[in-house]
Structures are given as structure tokens and as C-alpha cells.
C-alpha positions as MATLAB code, in Angstrom:
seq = 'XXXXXXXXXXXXXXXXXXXXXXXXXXXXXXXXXXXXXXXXXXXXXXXXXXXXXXXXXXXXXXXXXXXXXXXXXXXXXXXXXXXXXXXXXXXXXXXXXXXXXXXXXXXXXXXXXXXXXXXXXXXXXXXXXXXXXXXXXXXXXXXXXXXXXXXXXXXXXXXXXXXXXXXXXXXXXXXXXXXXXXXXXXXXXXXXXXXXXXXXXXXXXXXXXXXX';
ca = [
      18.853  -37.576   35.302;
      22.315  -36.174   34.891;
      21.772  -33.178   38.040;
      19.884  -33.680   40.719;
      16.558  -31.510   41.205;
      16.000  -28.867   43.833;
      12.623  -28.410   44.935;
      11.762  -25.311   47.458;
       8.899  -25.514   49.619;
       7.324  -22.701   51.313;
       5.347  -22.802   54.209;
       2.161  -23.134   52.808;
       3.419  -25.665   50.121;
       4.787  -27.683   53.212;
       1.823  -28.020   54.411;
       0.544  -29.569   51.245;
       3.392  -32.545   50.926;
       0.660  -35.014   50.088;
      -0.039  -33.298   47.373;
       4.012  -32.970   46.323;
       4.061  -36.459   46.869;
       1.601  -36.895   44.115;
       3.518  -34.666   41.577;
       6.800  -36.726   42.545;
       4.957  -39.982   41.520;
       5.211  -39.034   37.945;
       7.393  -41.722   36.121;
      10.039  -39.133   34.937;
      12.218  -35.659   36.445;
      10.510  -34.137   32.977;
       6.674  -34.957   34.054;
       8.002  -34.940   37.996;
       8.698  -30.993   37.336;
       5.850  -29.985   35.723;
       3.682  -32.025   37.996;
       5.311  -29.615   40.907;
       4.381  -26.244   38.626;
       1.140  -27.452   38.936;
       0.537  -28.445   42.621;
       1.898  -25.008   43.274;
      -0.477  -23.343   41.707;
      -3.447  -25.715   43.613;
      -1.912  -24.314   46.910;
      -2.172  -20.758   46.163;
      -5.721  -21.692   45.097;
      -6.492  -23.236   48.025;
      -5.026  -20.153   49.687;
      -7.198  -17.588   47.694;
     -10.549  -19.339   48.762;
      -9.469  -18.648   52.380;
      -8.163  -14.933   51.099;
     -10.966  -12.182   51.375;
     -10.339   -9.973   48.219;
     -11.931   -6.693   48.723;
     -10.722   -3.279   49.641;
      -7.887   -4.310   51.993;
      -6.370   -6.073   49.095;
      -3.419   -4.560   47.210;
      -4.131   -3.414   44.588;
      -0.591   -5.292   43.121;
      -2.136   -8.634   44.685;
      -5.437   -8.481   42.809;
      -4.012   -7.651   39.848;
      -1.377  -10.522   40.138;
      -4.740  -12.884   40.688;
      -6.220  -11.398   37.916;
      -3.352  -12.519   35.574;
      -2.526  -15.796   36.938;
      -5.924  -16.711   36.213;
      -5.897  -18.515   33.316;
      -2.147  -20.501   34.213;
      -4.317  -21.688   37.569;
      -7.780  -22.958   35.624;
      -4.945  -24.832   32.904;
      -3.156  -26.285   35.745;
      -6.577  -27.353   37.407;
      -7.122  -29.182   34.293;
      -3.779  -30.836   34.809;
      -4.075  -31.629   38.317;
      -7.425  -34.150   37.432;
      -4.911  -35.989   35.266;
      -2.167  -36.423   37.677;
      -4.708  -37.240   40.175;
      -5.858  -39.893   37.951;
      -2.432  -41.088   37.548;
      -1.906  -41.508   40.824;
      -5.197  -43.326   41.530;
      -4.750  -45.329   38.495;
      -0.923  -47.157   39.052;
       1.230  -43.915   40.451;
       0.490  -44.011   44.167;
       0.854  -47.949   44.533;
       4.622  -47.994   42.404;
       5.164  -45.149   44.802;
       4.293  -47.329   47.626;
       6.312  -50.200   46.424;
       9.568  -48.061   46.127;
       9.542  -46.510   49.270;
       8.851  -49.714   50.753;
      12.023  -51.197   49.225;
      13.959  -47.464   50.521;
      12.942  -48.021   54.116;
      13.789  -52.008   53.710;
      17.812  -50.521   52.274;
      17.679  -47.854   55.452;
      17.278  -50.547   57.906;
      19.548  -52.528   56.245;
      22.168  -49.626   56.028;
      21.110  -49.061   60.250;
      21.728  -52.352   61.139;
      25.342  -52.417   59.080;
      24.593  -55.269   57.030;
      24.507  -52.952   53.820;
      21.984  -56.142   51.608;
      22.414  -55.599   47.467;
      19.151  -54.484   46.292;
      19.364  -57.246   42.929;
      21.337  -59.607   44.591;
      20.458  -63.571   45.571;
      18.439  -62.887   48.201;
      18.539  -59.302   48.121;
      16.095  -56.735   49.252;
      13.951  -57.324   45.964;
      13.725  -60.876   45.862;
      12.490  -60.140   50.249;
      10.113  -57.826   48.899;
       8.453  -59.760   46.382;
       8.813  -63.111   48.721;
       6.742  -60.472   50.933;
       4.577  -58.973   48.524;
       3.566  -62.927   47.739;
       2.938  -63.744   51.364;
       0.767  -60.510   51.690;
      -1.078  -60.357   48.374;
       0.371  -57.197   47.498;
      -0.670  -56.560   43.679;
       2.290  -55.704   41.223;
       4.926  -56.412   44.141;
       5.582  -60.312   43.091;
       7.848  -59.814   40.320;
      10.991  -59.291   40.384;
      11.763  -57.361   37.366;
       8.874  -55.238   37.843;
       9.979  -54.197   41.282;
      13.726  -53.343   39.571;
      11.548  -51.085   37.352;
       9.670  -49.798   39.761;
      12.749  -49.040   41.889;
      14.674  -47.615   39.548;
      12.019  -45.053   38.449;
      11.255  -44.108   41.673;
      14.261  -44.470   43.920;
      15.302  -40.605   43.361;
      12.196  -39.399   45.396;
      11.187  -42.151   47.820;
      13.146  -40.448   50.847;
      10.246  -37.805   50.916;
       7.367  -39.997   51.252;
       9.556  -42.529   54.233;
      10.056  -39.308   56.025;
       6.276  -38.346   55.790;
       5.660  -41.709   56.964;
       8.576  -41.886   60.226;
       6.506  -38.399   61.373;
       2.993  -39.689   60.920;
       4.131  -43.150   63.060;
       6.173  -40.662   65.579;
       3.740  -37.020   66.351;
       6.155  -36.583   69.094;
       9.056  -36.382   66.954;
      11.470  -33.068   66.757;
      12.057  -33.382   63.594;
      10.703  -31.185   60.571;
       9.662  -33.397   57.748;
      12.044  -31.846   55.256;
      14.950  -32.514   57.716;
      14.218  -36.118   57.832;
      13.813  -36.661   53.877;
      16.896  -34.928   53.701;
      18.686  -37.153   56.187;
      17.393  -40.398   54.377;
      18.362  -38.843   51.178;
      21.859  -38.571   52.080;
      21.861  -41.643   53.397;
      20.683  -43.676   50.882;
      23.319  -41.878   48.336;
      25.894  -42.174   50.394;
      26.127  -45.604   51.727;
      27.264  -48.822   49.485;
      25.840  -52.240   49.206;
      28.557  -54.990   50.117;
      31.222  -55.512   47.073;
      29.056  -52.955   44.989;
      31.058  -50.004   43.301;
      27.816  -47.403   43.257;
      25.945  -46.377   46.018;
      22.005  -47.593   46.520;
      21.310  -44.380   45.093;
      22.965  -41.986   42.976;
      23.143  -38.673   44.319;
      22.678  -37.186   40.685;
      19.284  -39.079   40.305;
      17.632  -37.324   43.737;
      15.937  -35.093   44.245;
      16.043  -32.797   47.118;
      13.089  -31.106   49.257;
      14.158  -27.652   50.873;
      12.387  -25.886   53.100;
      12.232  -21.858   51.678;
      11.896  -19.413   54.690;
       9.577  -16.677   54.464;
      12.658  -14.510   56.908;
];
């Protein structure tokens, strides 16, 4: 990815992250995009069974239903597939990578900055890990360098999801935190490496979009 990707979140939408999670498990920004087109269009749906349409409507709202109506029964369509996706391989590559993202942020905490590929690296702990655990499609190497590399853009969301489902007490907002681990991760350097663990150009970032 040559820019990195923007994604606004409304309130609603932020209340649906598992479900943006899913679109961001898509292998590539191309799929990744279109993936987020469609989970948008699940949470107004989920919205308008909630939504009484009747005489306090707008008039300008119920036509705008009217019209979207056939965009929101195609990207119902879609959303099966993704789902399926993600059930299928999507979700547990996902896993995998943030795995490896929170293994480089408490290596990049506790200033010992580990290469990612190198001898004894964060890969070769995960899959020593993965083998100790029985963790399917985490033993190999190469597969995890795949896996990582696909999926190293996007992992900051789902650590941050995790960090406020392990901590209810926390102050932060969700979006804060993935942001914080996002500029973290492209920002700080594995030891004698020339690129950062993550290329700020291959990220993409979650903003929050205020309704004021």
C-alpha cells in the first residue's frame, strides 16, 4: 500500500468494531475497503430495525431508505461471504498477527526492541509457542512472515479492542488506544534494522468522526 488508509467511525459504527474487525481481516487494502462499505451499510441496518418509520419520519429519511435499498440487500449478500471468510481462515491469521503486534509492543515497552525475522526473533518465539500450545497454522515460520506481513497494517485495532476488554476500568476510548499502538509500532525500530516494525504507509488508521 503506497498511502496509508483512513477509516472514520461514527458512533454507531464504533459500537460495531467487531464487525470492522472482520472487514479489516480481508487479505488486501483493495478487499479491506470494500469489506468496510459493506459493514457500514449492516450498521445502518441494524439501526433501521430499531428505527420506527411512520409519520414522524422525514419524509427526506424515508426516501433516502427507500433508495439505499437495493446497495443494503447487495451488501447483505456480501457480508455472508466475508463472514465466511472470516470463519473459514480470516479471523485465526488475524489472531496470529496481532499476537505477534502485542509480542513487538512489549518488546518495544521493555526497550529491548527484538527483530521480528531474526535468530530468535519474535517469529521463531511465536511459532516455538504456537508448537508448545497446539496453535494450528502458527508453527511455521514462513507462514507466520506471511501472515504478518498481510496483516501487520491493521493489527493495532484488534490489540486495542483486546487491552479494553482485559481492562473495563480503563479511561481510554478504544480508538485512542489503536491509535497509540499504531504509532508506536511505526515509529519504533528493531535493533540494527533500517525500517521500522511497521511502515507507517502500510497502516491503517481508525478515527473516531464526531456527530458535534
Amino acid at each position: 500500500m503506497g498511502n496509508s488508509m483512513q477509516i472514520p467511525l461514527n458512533g454507531p459504527e464504533c459500537e460495531c468494531l467487531g464487525l470492522f474487525r472482520m472487514a479489516i481481516s480481508e487479505e488486501t487494502d483493495e478487499e479491506r475497503l470494500r469489506a468496510i462499505q459493506v459493514i457500514r451499510h449492516e450498521v445502518v441496518s441494524l439501526g433501521l430495525e430499531n428505527f420506527p418509520i411512520g409519520k414522524s419520519s422525514s419524509n427526506e429519511f424515508t426516501r433516502w431508505i427507500a433508495e439505499t435499498a437495493r446497495e443494503r440487500y447487495d451488501a447483505a449478500h456480501e457480508f455472508g461471504e466475508i463472514a465466511q471468510r472470516y470463519e473459514g481462515k480470516n479471523e485465526r491469521h488475524l489472531n496470529i498477527a496481532e499476537y505477534i503486534g502485542k509480542r513487538v509492543w512489549d518488546s518495544i515497552q521493555d526497550k529491548k526492541f527484538q527483530g521480528v525475522q531474526a535468530l530468535g526473533g519474535i517469529l521463531e518465539q511465536t511459532s516455538d509457542y504456537a508448537r508448545k500450545m497446539g496453535i494450528r497454522g502458527a508453527k511455521d515460520q514462513s507462514v507466520l512472515r506471511e501472515i504478518w506481513g498481510k496483516h501487520r497494517g491493521v493489527v493495532h485495532l484488534g490489540m486495542a479492542m483486546d487491552f479494553c476488554e482485559d481492562h473495563p476500568g480503563t479511561t481510554w476510548h478504544v480508538l485512542q488506544l489503536a491509535e497509540t499502538f499504531r504509532a508506536g509500532l511505526s515509529s519504533n525500530y528493531p535493533q540494527n534494522a533500517p525500517s521500522p516494525y511497521v511502515d507507517p504507509d502500510a497502516q491503517s488508521s481508525f478515527l473516531y468522526l464526531s456527530d458535534h
